[in-house]
C-alpha positions as CSV (number, residue, x, y, z in Angstrom):
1,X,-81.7,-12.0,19.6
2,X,-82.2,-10.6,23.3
3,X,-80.4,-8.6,24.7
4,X,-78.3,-10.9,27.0
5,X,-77.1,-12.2,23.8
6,X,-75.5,-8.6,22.6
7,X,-73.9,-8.1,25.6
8,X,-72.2,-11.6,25.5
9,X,-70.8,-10.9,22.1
10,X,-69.7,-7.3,23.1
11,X,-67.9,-9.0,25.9
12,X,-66.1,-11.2,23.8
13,X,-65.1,-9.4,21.2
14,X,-63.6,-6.7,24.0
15,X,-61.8,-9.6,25.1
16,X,-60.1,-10.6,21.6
17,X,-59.9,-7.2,20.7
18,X,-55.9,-6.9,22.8
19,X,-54.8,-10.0,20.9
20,X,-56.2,-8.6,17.3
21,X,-54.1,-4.9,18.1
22,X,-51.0,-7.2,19.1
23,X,-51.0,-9.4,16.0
24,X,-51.5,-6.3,13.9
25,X,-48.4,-4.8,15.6
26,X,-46.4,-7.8,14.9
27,X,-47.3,-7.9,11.0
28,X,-46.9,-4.1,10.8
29,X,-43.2,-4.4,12.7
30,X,-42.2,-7.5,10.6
31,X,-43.8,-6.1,7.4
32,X,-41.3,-2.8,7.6
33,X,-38.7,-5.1,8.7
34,X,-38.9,-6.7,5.6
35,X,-39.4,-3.8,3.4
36,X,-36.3,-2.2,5.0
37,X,-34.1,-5.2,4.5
38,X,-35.3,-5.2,0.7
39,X,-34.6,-1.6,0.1
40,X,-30.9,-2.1,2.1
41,X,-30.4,-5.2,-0.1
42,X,-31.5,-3.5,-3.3
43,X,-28.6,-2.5,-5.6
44,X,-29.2,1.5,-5.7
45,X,-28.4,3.2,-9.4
46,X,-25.4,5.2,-10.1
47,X,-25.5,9.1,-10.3
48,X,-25.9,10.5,-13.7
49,X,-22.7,12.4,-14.7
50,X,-23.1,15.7,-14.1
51,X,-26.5,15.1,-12.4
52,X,-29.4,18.4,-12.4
53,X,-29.4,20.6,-9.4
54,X,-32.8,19.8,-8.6
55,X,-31.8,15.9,-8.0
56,X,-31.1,14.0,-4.8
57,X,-27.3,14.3,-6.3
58,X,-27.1,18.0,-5.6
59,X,-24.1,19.9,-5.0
60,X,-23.2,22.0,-2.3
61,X,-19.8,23.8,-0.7
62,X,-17.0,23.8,0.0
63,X,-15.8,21.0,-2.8
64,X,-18.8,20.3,-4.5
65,X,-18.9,16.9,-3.5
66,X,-21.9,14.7,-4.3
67,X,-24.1,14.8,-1.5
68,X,-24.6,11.0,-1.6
69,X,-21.3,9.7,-3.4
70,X,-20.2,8.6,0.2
71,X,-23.1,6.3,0.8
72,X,-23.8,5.3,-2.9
73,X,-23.2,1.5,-3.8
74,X,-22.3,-0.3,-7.7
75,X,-19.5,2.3,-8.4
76,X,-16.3,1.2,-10.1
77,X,-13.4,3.9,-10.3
78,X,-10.1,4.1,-11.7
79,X,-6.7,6.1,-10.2
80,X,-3.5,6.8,-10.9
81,X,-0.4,9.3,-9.2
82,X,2.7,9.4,-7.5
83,X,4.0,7.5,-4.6
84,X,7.0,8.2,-2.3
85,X,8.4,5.9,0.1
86,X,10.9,5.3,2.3
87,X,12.2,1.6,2.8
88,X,12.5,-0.1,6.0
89,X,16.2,-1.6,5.5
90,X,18.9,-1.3,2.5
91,X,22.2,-3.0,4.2
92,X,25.2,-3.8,2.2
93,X,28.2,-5.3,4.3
94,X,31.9,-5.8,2.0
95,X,33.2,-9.2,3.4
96,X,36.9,-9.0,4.6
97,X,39.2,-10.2,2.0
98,X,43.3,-10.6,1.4
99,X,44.6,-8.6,-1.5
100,X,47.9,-9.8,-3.1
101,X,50.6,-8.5,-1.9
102,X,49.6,-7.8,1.7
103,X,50.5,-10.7,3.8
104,X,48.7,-11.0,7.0
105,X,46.6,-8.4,6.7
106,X,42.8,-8.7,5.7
107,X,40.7,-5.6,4.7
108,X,36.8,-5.0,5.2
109,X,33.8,-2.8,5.6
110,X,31.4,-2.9,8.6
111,X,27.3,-3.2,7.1
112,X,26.9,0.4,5.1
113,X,23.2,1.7,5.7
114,X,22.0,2.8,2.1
115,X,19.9,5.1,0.4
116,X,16.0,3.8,1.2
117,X,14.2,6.7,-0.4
118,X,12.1,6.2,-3.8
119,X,9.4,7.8,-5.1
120,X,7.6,6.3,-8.9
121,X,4.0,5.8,-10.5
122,X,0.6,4.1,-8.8
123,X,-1.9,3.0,-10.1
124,X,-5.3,2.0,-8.7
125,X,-8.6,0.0,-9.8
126,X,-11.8,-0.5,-7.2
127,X,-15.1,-1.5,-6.8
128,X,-17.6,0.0,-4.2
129,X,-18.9,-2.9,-2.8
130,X,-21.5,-1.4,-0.3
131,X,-22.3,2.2,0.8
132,X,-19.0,2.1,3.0
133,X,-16.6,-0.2,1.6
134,X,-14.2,-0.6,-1.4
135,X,-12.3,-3.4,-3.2
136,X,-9.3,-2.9,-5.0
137,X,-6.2,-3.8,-6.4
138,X,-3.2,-2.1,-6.8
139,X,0.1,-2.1,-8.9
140,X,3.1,0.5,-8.7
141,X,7.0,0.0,-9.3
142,X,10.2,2.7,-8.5
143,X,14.0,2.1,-8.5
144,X,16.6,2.0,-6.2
145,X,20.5,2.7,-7.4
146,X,22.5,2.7,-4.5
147,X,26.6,3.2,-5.5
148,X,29.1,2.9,-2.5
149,X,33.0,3.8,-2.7
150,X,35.7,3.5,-0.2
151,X,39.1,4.7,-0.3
152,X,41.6,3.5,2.4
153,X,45.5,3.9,2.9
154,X,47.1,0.7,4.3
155,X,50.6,-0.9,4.7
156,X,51.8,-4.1,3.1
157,X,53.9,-6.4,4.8
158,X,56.7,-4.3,3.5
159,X,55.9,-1.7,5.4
160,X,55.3,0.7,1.8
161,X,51.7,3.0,2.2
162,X,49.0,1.6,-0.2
163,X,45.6,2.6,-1.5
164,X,42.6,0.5,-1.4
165,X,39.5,1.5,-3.2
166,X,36.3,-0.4,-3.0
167,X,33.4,0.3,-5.4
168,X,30.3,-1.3,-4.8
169,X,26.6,-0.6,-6.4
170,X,23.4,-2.4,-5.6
171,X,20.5,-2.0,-8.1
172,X,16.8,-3.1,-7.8
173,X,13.4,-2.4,-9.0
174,X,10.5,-3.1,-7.1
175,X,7.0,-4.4,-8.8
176,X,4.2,-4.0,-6.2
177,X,1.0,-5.6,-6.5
178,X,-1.2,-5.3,-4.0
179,X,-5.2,-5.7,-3.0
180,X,-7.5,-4.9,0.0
181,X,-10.2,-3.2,1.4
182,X,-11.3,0.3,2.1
183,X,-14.0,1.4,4.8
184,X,-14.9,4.9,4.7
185,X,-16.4,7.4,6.8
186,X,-18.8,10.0,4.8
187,X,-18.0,13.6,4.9
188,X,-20.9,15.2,3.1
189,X,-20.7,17.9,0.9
190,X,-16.4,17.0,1.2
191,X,-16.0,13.5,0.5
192,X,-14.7,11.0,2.3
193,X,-12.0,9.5,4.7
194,X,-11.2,6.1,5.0
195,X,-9.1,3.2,6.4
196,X,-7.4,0.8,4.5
197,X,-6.2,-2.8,5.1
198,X,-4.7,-5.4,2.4
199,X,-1.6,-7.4,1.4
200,X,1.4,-6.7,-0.7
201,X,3.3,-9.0,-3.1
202,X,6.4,-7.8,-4.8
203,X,9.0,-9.1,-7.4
204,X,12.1,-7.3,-7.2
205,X,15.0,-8.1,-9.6
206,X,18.4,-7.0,-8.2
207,X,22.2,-6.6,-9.5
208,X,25.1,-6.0,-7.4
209,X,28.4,-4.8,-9.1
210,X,31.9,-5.4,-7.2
211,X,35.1,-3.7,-8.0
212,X,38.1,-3.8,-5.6
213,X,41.4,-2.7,-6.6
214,X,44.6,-1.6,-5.0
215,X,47.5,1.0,-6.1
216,X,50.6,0.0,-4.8
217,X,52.9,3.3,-4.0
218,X,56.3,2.1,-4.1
219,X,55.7,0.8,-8.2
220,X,52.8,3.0,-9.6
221,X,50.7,0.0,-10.3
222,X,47.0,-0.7,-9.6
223,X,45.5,-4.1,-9.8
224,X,42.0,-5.1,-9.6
225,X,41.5,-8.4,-7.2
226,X,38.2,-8.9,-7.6
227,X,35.7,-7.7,-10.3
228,X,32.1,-9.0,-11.2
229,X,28.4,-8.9,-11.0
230,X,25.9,-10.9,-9.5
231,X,22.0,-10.7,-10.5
232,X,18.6,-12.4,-9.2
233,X,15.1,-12.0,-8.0
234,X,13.6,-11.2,-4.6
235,X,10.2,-12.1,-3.9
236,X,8.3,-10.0,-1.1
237,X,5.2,-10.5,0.7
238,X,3.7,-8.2,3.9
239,X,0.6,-7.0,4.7
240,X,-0.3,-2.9,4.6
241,X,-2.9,-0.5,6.7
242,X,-3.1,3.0,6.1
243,X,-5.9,5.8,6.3
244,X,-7.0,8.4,3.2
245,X,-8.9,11.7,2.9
246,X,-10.8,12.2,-0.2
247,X,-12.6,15.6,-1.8
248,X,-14.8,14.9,-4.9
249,X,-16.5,16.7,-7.5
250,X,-19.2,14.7,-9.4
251,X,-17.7,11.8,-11.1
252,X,-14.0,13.1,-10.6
253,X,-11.8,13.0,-7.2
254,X,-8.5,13.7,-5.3
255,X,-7.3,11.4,-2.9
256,X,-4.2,11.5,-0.3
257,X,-3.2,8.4,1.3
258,X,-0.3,7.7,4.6
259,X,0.3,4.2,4.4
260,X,2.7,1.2,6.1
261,X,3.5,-2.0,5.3
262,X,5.5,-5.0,7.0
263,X,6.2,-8.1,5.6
264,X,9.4,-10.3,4.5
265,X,13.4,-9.3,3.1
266,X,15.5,-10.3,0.6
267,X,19.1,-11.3,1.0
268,X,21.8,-12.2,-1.3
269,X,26.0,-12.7,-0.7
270,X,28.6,-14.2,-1.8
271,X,31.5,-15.2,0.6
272,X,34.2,-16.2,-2.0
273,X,34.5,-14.3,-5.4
274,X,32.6,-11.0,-4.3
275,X,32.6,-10.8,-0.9
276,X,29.6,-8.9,0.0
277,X,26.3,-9.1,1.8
278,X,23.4,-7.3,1.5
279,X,19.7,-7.3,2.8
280,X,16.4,-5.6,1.5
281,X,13.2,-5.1,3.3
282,X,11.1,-3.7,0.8
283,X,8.5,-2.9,3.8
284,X,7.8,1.0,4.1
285,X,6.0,3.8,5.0
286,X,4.5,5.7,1.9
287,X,2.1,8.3,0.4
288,X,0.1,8.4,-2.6
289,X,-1.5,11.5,-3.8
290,X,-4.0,10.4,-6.6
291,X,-6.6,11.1,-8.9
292,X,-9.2,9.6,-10.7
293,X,-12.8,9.1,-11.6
294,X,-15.9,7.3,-11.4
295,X,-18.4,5.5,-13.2
């Protein structure tokens, strides 16, 4: 082989030496692509309970959080407190009616805002579907009694002063399931915050009691004109957003949650034996201060 002969090779292989380099480059950025996607994809282990100091689950101040219990997928947990709300509408409206004994005169109440404040248990089951979401489902229930009484002095057509007393109660319970999602934010060495999103659906059974009776001044006598009850079932849908703060400590956690919800009303009345109307809108702002653990 002469000389001439090396030098023509040289030459060539300086000239396929740019496209060898840029293939390399290629399989070297698509190989890591790869082996990043599989690691991402991978399902990750849960944390030991109570995991050594000198693991990647070490503790550290202020709360003692796991440092990676913010980022750390295949987690199931389990929750339970208290949850106050306050209702978005509680209406109850007495129809005008026409006692005996009063000719020509009819007697009513304007719609009576009621109490809308109710606090009961909560209860709360999720998943940790990635490193920062949640799925979970939800079910909580409260009551609501809500008396009203009305006194008022009227004349008959005989021109004699009379008492009229109206005594009205509205009862319901409120079964809430719900479900949605949770993204959270990591706070390391805290815990976490997140933002909630999810629907609502509600059965609330519901009784209203009617009493009306009037006391006639001239004879001493009081008779009742109407008296019953009237029972049923509301069903409620809406749709809820919220945001939480959490602070952990191994497998164990406290969570406080500000939450709204907006969605359908119930209504019930009847215009001829009870006379009265009245609406619910089970919608409401709400917190939930819970606790719970993993596993």
């Amino acid at each position: 082989m002469t000389v001439r002969d090396l030098r023509e090779i040289s030459q060539g292989s300086e000239m396929k030496l740019p496209r060898i380099i840029a293939v390399a480059a290629c399989l070297t950025i698509g190989l890591a692509f790869v082996s990043g996607s599989g690691t991402a994809l991978a399902q990750p282990t849960a944390p030991p309970f109570f995991p050594p100091m000198d693991q990647p689950y070490q503790m550290q101040p202020p709360f003692f959080a796991p440092k990676k219990c913010s980022l750390y997928g295949g987690l199931f947990y389990l929750a339970g407190g208290a949850k106050a709300r306050r209702l978005l509408q509680v209406e109850l409206k007495i129809l005008e009616t026409q006692p005996p004994g009063f000719d020509g005169q009819v007697f009513g109440l304007a719609t009576q805002s009621m109490g809308d404040e109710a606090w009961g248990p909560a209860f709360e089951a999720g998943y940790q579907a990635g490193d920062f979401f949640d799925l979970f489902v939800g079910f909580s229930w409260y009551n609501i009694t809500n008396p009203l009484a009305r006194r008022l002095a009227a004349f008959d057509s005989t021109g004699a002063l009379n008492l009229l007393d109206f005594d009205y109660r509205l009862d319901f319970k409120v079964n809430e399931f719900r479900a949605g999602g949770r993204s959270w934010i990591p706070l390391y060495g805290i815990g976490r915050f997140g933002v909630t999103l999810g629907t609502i659906f509600s059965v609330i059974p519901y009784q209203v009691d009617v009493s009306r009776r009037v006391f006639f001044a001239d004879t001493g006598v009081t008779t009742s004109f109407i008296s019953g009850h009237q029972s049923d079932r509301w069903i409620h849908f809406a749709a809820f957003g919220g945001v939480d703060l959490e602070a952990g400590f191994s497998i164990f956690f406290a969570r406080a949650a500000l939450e709204g919800s907006l969605g359908t009303y119930g209504r019930a009345t009847d215009t001829d034996q009870l006379a009265y109307e009245t609406k619910v809108n089970a919608s409401a702002v709400s917190l939930f201060f819970s606790g719970g653990i993993r596993f």
